[in-house]
DSSP file (Angstrom, degrees, kcal/mol; ACC not computed):
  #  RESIDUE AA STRUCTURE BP1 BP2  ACC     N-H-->O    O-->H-N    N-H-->O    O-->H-N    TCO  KAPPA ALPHA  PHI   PSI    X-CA   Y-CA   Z-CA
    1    1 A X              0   0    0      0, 0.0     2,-0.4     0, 0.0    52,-0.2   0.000 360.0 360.0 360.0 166.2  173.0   82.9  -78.9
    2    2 A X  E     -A   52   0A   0     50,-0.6    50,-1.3    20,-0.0     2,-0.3  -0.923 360.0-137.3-154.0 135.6  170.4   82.8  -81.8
    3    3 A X  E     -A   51   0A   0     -2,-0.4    17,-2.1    48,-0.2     2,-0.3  -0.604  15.5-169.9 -92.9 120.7  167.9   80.7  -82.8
    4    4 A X  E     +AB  50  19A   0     46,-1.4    46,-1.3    -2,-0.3     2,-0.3  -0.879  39.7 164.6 -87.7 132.9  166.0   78.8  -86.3
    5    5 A X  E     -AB  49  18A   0     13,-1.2    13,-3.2    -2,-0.3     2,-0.4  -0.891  36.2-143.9-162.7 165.6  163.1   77.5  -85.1
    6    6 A X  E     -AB  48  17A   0     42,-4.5    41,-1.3    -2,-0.3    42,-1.2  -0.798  14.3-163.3-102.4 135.0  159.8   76.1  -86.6
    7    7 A X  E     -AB  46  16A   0      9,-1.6     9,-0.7    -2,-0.4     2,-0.5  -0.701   8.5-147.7-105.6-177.2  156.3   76.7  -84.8
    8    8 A X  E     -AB  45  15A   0     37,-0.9    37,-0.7    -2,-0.2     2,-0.4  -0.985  16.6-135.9-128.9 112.5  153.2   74.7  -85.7
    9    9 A X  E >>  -A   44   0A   0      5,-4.2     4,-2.0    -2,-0.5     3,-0.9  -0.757   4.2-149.0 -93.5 149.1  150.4   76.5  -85.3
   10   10 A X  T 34 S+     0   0    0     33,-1.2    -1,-0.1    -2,-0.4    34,-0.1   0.685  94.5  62.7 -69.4 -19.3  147.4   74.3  -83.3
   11   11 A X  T 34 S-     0   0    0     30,-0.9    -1,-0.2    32,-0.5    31,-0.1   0.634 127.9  -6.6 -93.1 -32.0  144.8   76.2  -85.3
   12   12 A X  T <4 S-     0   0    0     -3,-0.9    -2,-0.2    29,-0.2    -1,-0.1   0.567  88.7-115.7-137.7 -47.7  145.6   75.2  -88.9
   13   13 A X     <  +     0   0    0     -4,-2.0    -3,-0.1     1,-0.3     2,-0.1   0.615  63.8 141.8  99.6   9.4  148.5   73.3  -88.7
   14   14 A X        -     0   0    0     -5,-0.2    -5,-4.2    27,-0.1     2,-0.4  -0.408  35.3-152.8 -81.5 150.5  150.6   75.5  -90.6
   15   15 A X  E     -B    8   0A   0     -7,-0.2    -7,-0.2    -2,-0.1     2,-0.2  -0.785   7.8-167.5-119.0-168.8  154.4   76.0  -89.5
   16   16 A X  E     -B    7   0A   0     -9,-0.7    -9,-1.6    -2,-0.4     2,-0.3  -0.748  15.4-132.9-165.8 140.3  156.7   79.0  -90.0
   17   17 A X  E     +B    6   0A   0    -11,-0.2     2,-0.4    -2,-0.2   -11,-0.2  -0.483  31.6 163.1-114.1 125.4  160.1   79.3  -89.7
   18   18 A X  E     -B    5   0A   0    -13,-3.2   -13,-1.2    -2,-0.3     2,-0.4  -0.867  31.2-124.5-141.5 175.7  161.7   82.0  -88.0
   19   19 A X  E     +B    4   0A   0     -2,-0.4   -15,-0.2   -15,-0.2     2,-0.1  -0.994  29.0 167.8-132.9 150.1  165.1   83.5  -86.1
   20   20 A X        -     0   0    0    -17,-2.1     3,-0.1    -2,-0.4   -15,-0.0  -0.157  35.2-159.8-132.5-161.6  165.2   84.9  -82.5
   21   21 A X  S    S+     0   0    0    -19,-0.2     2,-0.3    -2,-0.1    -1,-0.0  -0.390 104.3  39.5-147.3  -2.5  168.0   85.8  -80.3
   22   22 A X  S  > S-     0   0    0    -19,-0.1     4,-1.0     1,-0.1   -20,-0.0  -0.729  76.7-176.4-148.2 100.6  165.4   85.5  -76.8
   23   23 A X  H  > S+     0   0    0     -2,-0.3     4,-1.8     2,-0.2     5,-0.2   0.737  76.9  54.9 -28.3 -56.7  163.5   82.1  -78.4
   24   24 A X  H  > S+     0   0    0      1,-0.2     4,-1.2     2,-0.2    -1,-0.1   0.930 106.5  47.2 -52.1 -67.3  161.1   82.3  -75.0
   25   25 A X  H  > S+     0   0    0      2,-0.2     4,-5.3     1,-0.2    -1,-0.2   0.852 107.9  53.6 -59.2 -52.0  160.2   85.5  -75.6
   26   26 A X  H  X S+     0   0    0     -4,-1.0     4,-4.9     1,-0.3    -2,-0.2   0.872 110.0  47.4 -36.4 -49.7  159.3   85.2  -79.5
   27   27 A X  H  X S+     0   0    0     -4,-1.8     4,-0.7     2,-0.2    -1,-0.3   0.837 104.8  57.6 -68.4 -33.5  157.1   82.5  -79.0
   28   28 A X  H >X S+     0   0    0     -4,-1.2     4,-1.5     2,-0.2     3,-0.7   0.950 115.9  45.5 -64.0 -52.8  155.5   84.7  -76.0
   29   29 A X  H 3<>S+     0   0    0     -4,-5.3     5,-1.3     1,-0.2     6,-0.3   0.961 110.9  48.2 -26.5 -74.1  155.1   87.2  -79.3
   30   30 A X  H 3<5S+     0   0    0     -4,-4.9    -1,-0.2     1,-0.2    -2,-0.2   0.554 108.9  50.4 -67.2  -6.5  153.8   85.0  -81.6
   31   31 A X  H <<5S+     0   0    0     -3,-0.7    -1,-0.2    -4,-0.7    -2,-0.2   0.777 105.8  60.3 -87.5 -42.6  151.2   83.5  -79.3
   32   32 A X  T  <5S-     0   0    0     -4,-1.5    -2,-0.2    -5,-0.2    -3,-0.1   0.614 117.4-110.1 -67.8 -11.8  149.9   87.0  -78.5
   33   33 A X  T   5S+     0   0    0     -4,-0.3    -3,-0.2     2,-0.1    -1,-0.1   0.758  74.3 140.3  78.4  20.4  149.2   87.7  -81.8
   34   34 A X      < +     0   0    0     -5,-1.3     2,-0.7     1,-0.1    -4,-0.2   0.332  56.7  84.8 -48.9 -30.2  152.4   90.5  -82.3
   35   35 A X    >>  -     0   0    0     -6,-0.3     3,-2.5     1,-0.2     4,-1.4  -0.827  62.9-167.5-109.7 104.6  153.0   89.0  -85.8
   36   36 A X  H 3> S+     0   0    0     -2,-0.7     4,-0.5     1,-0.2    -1,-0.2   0.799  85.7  50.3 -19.6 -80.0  150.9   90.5  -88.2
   37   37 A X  H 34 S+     0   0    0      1,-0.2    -1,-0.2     2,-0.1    -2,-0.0   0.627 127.4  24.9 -12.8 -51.5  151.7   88.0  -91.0
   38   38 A X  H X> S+     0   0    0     -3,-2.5     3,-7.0     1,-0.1     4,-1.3   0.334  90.9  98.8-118.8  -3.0  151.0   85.0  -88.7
   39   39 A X  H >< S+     0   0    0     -4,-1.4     3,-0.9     1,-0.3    -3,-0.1   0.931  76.0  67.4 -51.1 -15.3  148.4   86.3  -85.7
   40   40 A X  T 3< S+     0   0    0     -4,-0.5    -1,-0.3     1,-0.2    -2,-0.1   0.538  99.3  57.4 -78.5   5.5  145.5   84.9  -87.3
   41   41 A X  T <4 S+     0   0    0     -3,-7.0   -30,-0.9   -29,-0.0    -1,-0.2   0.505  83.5 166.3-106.1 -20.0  147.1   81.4  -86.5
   42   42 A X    <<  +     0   0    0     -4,-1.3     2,-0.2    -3,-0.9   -11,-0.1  -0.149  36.3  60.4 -37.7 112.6  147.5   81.6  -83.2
   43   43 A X        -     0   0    0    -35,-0.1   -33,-1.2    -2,-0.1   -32,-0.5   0.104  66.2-170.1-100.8 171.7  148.1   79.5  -81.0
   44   44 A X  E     -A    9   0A   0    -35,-0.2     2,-0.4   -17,-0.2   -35,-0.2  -0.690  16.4-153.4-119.8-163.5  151.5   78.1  -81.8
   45   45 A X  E     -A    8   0A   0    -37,-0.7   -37,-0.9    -2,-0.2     2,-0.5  -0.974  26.7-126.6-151.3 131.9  153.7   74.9  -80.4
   46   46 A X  E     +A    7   0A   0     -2,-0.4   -39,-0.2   -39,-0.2     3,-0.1  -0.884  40.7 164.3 -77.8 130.9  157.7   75.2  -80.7
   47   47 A X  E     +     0   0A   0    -41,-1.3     2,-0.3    -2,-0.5   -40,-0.1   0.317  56.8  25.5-120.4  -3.5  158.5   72.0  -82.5
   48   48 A X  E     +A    6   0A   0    -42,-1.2   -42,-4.5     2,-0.0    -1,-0.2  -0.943  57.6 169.4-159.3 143.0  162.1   72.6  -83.8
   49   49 A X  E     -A    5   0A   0     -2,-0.3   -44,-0.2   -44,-0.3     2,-0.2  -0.926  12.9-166.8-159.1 133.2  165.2   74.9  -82.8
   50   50 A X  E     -A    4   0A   0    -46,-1.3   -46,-1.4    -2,-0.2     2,-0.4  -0.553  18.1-145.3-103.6 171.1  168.9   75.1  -83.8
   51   51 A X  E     -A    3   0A   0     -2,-0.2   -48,-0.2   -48,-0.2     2,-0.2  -0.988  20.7-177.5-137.0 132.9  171.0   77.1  -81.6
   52   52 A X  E     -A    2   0A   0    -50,-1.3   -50,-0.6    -2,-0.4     3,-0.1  -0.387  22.9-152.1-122.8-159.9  173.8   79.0  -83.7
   53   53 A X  S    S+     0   0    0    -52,-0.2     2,-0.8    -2,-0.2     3,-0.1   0.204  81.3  78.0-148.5 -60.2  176.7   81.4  -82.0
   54   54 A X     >  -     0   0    0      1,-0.2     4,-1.8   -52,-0.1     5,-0.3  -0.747  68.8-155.8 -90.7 117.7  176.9   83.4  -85.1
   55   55 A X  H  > S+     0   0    0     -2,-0.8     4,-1.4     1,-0.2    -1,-0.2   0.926  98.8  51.2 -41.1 -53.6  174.2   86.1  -85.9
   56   56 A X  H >> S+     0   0    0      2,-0.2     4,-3.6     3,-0.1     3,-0.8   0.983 106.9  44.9 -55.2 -74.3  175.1   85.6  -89.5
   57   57 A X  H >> S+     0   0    0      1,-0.2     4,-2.1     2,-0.2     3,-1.4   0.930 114.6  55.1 -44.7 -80.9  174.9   81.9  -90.0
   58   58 A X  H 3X S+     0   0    0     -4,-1.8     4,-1.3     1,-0.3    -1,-0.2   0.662 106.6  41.4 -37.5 -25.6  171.8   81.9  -88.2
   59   59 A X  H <X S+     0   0    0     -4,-1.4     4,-2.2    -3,-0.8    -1,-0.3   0.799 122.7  47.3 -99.1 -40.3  169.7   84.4  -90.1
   60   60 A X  H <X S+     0   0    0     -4,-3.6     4,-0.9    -3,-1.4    -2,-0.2   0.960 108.5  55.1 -49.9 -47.4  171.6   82.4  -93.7
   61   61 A X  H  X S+     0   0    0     -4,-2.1     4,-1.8    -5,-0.4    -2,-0.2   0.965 112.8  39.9 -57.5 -49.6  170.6   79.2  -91.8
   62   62 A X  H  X S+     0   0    0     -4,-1.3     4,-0.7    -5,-0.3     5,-0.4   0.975 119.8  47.8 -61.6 -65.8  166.3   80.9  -91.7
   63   63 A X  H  < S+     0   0    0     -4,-2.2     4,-0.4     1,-0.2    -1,-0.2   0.596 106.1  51.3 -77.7  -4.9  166.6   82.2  -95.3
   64   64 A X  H >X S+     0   0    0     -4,-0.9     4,-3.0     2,-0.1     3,-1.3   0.834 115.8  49.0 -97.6 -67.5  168.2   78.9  -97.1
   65   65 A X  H 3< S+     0   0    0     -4,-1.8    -2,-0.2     1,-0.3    -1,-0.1   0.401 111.7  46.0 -67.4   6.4  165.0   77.1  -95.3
   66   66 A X  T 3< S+     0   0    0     -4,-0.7    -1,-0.3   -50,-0.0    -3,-0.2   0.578 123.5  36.3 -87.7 -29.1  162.5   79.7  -96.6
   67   67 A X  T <4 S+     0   0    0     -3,-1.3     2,-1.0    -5,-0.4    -2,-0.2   0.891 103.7  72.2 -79.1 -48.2  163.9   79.6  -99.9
   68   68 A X    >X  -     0   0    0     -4,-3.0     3,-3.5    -5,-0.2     4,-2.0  -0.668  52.8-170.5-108.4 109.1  164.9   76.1 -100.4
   69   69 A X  T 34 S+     0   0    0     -2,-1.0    -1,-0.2     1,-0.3     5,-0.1   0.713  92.4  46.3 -51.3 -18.7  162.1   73.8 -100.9
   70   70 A X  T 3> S+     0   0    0      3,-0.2     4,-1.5     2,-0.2    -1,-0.3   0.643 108.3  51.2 -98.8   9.8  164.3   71.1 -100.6
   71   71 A X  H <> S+     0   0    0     -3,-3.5     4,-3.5     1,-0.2    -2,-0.2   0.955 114.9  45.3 -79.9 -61.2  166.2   72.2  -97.6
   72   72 A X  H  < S+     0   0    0     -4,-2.0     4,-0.3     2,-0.2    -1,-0.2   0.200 108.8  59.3 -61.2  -1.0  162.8   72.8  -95.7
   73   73 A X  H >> S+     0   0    0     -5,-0.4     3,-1.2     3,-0.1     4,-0.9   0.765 109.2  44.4 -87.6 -79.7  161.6   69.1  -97.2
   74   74 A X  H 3X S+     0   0    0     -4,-1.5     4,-1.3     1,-0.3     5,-0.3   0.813 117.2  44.1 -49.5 -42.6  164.6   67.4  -95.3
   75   75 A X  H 3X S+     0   0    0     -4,-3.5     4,-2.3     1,-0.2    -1,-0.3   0.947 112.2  47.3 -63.7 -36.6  164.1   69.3  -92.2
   76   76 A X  H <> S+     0   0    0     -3,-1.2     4,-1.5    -4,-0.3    -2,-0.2   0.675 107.5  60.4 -72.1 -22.2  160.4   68.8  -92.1
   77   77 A X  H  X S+     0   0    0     -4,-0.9     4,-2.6     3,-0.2     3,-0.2   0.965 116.3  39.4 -62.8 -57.6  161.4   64.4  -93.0
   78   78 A X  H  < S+     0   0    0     -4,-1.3    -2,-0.2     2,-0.2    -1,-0.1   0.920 119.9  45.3 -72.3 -49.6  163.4   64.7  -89.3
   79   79 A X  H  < S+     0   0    0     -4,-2.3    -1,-0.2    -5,-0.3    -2,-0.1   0.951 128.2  15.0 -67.1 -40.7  160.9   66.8  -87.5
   80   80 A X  H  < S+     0   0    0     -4,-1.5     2,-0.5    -3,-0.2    -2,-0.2   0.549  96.0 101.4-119.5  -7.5  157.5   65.5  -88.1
   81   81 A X     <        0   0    0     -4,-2.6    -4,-0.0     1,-0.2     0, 0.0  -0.681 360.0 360.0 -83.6 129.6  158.3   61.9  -89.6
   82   82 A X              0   0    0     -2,-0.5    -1,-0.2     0, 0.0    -4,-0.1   0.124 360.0 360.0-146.5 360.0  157.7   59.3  -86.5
């Protein structure tokens, strides 16, 4: 299986959006400070994950919500609006 999912980081509050195939393990990454980009953010919180089948779809499914500000608007209404 393979994974979209959003983290939060606790530090800033910032999310970033990413794709996995081992979800558990990524997050084990990204807390450890293993992604360049984001380590200075550390710690993070999983707060959203889709679970796909297809490698393909899944990795379209990260890139349409890195790209499209309104795609990543509508997810972010569902995730964090309570």
């Amino acid at each position: 299986m393979f994974y979209v999912y959003v983290l939060k980081s606790l530090k800033d509050g910032s999310t970033y959006i990413g794709f996995t195939q081992d979800l558990e393990l990524r997050l084990e990454q990204h807390n450890a400070g293993k992604t360049k980009s984001i380590k200075h953010k550390t710690p993070f919180e999983l707060v959203y994950y889709e679970v796909y089948f297809d490698k393909t779809i899944a990795r379209k499914r990260e890139l349409k919500l890195k790209k499209s500000s309104y795609e990543k608007e509508k997810l972010f209404e569902r995730i964090f609006s309570k």
